[in-house]
C-alpha positions in Angstrom: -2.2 -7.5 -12.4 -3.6 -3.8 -12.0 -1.1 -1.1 -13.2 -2.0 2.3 -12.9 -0.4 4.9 -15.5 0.4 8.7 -14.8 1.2 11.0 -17.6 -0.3 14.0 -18.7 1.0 13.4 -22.1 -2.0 11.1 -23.7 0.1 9.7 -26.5 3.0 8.1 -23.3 -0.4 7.0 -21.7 -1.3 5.1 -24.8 2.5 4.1 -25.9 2.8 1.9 -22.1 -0.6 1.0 -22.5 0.5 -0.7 -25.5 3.9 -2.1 -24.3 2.0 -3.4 -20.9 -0.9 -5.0 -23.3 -0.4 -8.3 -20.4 -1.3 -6.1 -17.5 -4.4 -4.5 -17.1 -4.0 -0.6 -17.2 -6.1 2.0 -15.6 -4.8 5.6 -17.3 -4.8 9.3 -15.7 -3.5 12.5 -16.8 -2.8 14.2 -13.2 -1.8 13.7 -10.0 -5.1 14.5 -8.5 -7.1 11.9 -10.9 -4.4 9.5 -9.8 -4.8 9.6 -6.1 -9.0 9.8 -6.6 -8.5 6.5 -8.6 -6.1 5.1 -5.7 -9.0 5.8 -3.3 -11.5 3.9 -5.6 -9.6 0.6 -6.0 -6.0 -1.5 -5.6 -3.6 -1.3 -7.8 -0.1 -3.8 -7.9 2.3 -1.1 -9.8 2.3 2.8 -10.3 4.1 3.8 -13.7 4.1 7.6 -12.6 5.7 10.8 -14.3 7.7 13.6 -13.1 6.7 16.4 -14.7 3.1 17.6 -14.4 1.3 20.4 -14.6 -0.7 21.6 -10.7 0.6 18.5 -8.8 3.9 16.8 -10.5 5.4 13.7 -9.6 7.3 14.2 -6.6 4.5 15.4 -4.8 1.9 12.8 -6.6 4.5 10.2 -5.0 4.4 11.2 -1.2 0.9 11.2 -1.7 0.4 8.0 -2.5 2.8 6.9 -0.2 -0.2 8.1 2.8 -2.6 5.8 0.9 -0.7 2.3 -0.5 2.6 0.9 -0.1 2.2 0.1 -4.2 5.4 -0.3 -5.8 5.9 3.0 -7.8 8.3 3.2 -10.7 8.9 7.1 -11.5 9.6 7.1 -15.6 10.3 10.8 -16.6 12.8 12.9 -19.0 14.4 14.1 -15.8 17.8 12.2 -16.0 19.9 13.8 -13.1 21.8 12.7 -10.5 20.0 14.9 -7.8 16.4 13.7 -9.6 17.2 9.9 -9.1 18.3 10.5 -5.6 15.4 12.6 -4.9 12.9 10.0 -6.8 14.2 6.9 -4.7 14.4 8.4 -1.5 10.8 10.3 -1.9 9.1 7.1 -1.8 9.9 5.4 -5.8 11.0 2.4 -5.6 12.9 2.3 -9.3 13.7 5.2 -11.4 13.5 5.0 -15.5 14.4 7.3 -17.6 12.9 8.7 -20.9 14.0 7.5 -23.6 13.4 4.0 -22.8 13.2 0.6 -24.6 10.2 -1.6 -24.2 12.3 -4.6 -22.7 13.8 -2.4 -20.4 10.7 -1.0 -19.0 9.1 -4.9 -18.7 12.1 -6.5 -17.2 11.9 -3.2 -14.7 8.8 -3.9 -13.9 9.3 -7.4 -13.5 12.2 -6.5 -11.1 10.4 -4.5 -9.0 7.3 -6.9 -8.5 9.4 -9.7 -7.1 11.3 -7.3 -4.7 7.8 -6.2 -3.7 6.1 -9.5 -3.5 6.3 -10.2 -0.5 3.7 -7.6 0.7 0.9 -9.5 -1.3 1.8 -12.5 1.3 2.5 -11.8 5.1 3.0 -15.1 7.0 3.1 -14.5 10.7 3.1 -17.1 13.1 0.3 -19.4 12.5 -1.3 -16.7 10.4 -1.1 -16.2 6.5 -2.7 -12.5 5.1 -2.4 -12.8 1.5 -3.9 -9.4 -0.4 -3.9 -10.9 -4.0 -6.0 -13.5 -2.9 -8.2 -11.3 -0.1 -7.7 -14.2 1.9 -6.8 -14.8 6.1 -6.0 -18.0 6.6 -5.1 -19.2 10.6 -3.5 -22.8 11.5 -4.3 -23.4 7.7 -8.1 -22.5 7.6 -10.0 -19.8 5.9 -11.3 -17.2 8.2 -14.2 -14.5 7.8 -13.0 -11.2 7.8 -14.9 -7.8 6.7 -12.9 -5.9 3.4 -12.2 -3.4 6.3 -10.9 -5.2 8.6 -8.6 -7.1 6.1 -7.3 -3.8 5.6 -6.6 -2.7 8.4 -5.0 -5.6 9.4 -3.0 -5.8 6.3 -1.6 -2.1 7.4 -0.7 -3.3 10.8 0.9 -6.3 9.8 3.1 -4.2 7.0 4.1 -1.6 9.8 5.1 -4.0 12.4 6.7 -2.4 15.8 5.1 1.1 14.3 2.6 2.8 16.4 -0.3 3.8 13.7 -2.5 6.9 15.3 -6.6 6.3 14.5 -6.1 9.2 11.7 -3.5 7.6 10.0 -5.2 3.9 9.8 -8.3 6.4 8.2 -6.1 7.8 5.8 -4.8 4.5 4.8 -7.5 2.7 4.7 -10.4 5.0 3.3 -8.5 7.6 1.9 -8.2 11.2 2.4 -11.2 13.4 3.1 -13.0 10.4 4.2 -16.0 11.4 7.1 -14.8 8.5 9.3 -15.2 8.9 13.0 -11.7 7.8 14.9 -13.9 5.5 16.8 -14.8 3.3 14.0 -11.1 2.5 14.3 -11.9 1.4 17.5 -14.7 -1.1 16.8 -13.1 -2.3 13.7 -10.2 -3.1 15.7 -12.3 -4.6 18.5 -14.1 -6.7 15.4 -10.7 -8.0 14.3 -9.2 -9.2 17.8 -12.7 -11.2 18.4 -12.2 -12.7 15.0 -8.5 -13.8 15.8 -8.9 -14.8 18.6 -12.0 -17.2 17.9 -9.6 -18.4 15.2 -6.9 -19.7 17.4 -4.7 -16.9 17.2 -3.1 -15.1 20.0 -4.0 -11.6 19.1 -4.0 -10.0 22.8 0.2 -10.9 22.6 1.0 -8.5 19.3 -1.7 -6.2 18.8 -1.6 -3.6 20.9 -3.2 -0.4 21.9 -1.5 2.8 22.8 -3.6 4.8 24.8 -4.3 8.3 23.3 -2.3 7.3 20.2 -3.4 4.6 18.1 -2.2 0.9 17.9 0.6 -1.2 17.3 1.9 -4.7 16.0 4.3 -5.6 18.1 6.2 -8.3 16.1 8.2 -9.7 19.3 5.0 -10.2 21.5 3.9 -8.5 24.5 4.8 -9.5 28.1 2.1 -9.5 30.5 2.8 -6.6 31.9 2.6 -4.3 28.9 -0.3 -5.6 27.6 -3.1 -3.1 27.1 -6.2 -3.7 25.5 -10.1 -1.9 24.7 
């Protein structure tokens, strides 16, 4: 389990790191090294702090939430009313505040990973994406799939009935300031529905394309006359 810490204080840094010695812990000291490590690699949790210097915590949170749908659990001094509200609603999914015991933080923690579980494993039809495992299973066999196109699939599948425009399955999925062309989108996406289909999925009934937009995955199916495809 890869939990990433953000504190600018070194000693909190090295005080969870301690207190999560079962997890493995990647450490930064801003919001900016944060998101450059977010770009690099998964994580499963976000331990993130409030108050930073340059970028603090509220805005380090929304910008995750453009990368990852990582659970994020904001631990910080700041113990108002307004500050909880405005952590849970900005995108945290708990709220700790400092001080804090070491069996609360792990049995937070533990909370929060089971609510969030279920985005490890998406079951859909005949179709099982699990991200711990990197694995795309269809009618209960392993199929090949690029890291991209796992990805992107794995975005589509968590924002079902959501049209996704080409920039935002880039940002998602690379990262920001990545030099992808919007078409590479498009032949990733052409990649995936050739793989699916050859599987024994029917792909042409959820995934959709939204012309001038982006895509979709429609989670009800499409009828025959909607359907729209590259």
């Amino acid at each position: 389990m890869n939990v990433l810490l953000i504190d600018d204080e070194i000693r909190m840094l090295d005080l969870l790191e301690l207190y999560l010695e079962n997890y493995t812990c990647s450490k930064a000291s801003s919001g900016k090294e944060a998101l450059a490590l977010i770009e690099q690699r998964a994580f499963d949790l976000v331990i993130l702090d409030v108050m930073m210097p340059e970028m603090d915590g509220w805005t380090t949170c929304a910008a995750i939430r453009k990368l990852t749908n990582v659970p994020i659990i904001m631990l910080t001094a700041k113990s108002g009313q307004e500050d909880i509200v405005r952590g849970l609603t900005g995108g945290a999914d708990d709220y700790l505040t400092k001080p804090f015991s070491e069996k609360v933080l792990l049995a937070r923690i533990e909370a929060v990973l089971r609510r969030t579980k279920r985005q490890t494993e998406i079951r859909f039809l005949n179709l099982i994406w699990n991200k711990e495992k990197h694995t795309l299973r269809v009618s209960n066999r392993e199929t090949e799939i690029t890291p991209s196109e796992f990805e992107l699939l794995g975005v589509l599948l968590n924002h079902q009935d959501q049209v996704l425009a080409r920039d935002q399955l880039i940002e998602k999925i690379w990262g920001f300031n990545a030099d992808i062309d919007t078409r590479t989108i498009d032949s990733h996406m052409k990649n995936l529905r050739n793989r699916l289909k050859k599987a024994g999925f029917p792909v042409h009934d959820y995934l959709q394309t939204v012309y001038g937009v982006g895509y979709k995955w429609t989670s009800k199916g499409i009828r025959h006359d909607e359907k729209h495809f590259i």
